[in-house]
C-alpha positions as CSV (number, residue, x, y, z in Angstrom):
1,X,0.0,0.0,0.0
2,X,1.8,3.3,-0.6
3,X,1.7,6.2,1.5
4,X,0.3,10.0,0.2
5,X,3.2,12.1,0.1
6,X,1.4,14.9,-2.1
7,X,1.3,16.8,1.1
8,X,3.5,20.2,1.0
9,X,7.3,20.5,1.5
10,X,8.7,20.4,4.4
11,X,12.4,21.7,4.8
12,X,15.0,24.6,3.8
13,X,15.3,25.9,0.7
14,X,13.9,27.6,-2.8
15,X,10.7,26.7,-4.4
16,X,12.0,26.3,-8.1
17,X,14.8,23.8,-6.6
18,X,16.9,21.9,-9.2
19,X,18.6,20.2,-6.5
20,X,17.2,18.9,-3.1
21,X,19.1,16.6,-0.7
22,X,16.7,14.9,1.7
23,X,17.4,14.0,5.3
24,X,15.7,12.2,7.9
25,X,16.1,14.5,11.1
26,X,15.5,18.6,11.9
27,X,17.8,20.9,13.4
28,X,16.9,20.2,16.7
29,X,15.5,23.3,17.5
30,X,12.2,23.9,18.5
31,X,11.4,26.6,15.6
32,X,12.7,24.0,13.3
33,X,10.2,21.1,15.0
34,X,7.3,22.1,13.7
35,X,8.2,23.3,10.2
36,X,5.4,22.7,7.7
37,X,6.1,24.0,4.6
38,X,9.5,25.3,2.4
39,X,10.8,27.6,4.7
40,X,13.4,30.0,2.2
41,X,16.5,30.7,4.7
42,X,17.3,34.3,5.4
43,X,20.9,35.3,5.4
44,X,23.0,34.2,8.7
45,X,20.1,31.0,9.6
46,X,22.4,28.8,8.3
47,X,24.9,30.2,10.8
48,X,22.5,30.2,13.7
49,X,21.7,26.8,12.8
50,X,24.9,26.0,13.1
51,X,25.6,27.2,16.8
52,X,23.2,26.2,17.6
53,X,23.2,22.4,16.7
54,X,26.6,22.3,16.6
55,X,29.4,20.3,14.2
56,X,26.9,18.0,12.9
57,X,25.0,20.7,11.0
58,X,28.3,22.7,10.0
59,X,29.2,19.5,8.7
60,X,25.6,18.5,6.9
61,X,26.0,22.5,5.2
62,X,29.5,22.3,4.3
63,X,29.3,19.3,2.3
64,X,26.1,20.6,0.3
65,X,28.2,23.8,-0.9
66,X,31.0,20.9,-1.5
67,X,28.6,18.5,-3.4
68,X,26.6,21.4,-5.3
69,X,30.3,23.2,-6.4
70,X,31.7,19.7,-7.9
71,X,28.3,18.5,-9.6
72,X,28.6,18.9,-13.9
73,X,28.9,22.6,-15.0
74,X,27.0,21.4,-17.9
75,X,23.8,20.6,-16.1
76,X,24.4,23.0,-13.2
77,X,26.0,26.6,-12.5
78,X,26.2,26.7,-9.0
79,X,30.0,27.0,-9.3
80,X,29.6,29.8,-11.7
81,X,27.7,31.9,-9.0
82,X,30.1,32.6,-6.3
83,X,34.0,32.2,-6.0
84,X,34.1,29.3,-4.0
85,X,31.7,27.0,-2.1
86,X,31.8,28.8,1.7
87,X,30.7,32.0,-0.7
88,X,27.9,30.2,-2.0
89,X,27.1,28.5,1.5
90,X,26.9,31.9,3.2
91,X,25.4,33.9,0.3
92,X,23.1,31.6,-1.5
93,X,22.3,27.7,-0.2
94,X,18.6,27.5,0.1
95,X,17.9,31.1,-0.4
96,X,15.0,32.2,-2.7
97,X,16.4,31.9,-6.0
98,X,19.3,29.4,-5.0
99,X,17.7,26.8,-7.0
100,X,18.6,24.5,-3.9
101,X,16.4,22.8,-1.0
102,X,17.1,20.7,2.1
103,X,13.7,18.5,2.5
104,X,12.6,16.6,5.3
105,X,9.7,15.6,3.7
106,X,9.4,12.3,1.3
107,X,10.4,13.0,-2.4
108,X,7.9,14.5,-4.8
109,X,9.5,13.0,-8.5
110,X,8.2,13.7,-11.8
111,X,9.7,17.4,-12.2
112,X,12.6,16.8,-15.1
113,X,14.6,19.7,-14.1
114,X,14.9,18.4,-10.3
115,X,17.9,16.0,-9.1
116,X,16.8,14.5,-5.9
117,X,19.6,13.4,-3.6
118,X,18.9,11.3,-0.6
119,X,21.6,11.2,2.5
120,X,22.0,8.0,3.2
121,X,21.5,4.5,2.8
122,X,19.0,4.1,5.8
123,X,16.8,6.8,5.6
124,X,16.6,6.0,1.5
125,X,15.3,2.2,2.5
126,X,13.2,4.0,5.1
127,X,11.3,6.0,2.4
128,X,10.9,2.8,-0.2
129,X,9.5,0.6,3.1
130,X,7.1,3.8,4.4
131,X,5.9,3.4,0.4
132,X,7.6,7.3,0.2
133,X,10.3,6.5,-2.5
134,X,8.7,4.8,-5.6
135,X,11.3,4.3,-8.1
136,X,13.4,1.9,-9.6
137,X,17.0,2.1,-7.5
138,X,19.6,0.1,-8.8
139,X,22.0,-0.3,-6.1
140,X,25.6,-0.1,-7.5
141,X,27.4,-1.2,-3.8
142,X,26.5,-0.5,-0.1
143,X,26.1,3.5,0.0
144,X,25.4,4.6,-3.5
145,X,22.0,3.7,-5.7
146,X,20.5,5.5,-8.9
147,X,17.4,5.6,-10.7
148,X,17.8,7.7,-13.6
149,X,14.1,7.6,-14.8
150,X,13.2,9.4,-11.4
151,X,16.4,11.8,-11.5
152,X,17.2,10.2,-7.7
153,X,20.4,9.3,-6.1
154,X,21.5,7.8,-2.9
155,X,24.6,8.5,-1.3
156,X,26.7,8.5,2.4
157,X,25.1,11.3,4.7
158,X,26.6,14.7,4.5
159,X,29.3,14.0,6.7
160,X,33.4,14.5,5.8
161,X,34.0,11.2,7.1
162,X,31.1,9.7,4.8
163,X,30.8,11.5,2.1
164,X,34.9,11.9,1.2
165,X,35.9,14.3,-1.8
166,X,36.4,10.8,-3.7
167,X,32.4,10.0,-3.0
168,X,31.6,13.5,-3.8
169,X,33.0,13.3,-7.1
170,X,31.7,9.8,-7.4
171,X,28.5,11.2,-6.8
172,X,28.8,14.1,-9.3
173,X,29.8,11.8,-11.8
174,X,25.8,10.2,-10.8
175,X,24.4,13.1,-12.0
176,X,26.5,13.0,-15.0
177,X,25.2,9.5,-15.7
178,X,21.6,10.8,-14.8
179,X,21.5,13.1,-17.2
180,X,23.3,11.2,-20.2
């Protein structure tokens, strides 16, 4: 039996996102609990975020600016918007217009323009066994799975330790594939 997931968006980020990363847990802060809807960050959240949730979320941030700056210049300009990745972190990452989202809501697929990237193994078999997720992964080892028909990939959680600079460029070399 699958699940409704037509509900709204629940997360960080720009409306007209081209990329959204999905993860299973909130900030834990208590404005963050109750979130509802696509909440567009304001300049210096991301910050207050971080202090107040501490390396995890630095970490979670960090390696979104990473991930977005190495993915195909082809298919995406977000290194072609700032100088560098902290620059795009501070100045753009899920700001109206940033093209970019942070969802803690269940995937909605059948946009072409939208990549949707979800953090981790567990939380991606979470969503197919909740009857969220319905497309064809193929797994291709233990942390990374693509279906290219619904523009999804799973990777490691955005952590340095899990998702290394080699991952990172595996994973932009997904989206490559994806869009091939």
């Amino acid at each position: 039996m699958s699940i409704d997931n037509s509900g709204p968006l629940q997360g960080f980020g720009d409306e007209e996102f081209k990329v959204a990363v999905y993860l299973e847990k909130r900030p834990p802060m208590p404005a963050w609990q109750q979130l509802d809807h696509l909440h567009a960050m304001q300049p210096g959240q991301i910050n207050e975020i971080n202090q107040a949730c501490g390396n995890g979320w630095r970490k979670v941030f960090n390696v979104y600016g990473k991930v977005l700056f190495a993915l195909p210049s082809e298919y995406y300009d977000f290194a072609k918007r700032a100088p560098d990745w902290q620059s795009f972190r501070d100045g753009q990452l899920l700001q109206v217009h940033s093209q970019t989202a942070l969802l803690f809501s269940p995937p909605i697929l059948g946009k072409p323009e939208q990549l949707h990237i979800i953090a981790g193994r567990t939380h991606a078999k979470q969503l197919i066994n909740d009857g969220f997720l319905d497309c064809q992964l193929i797994w291709l080892d233990d942390e990374f799975a693509i279906s290219k028909s619904g523009k999804v990939i799973v990777c490691p959680y955005f952590d340095y330790r899990q998702l290394s600079n080699i991952k990172t460029a595996r994973l932009s070399q997904l989206v490559a594939d994806i869009f091939s």
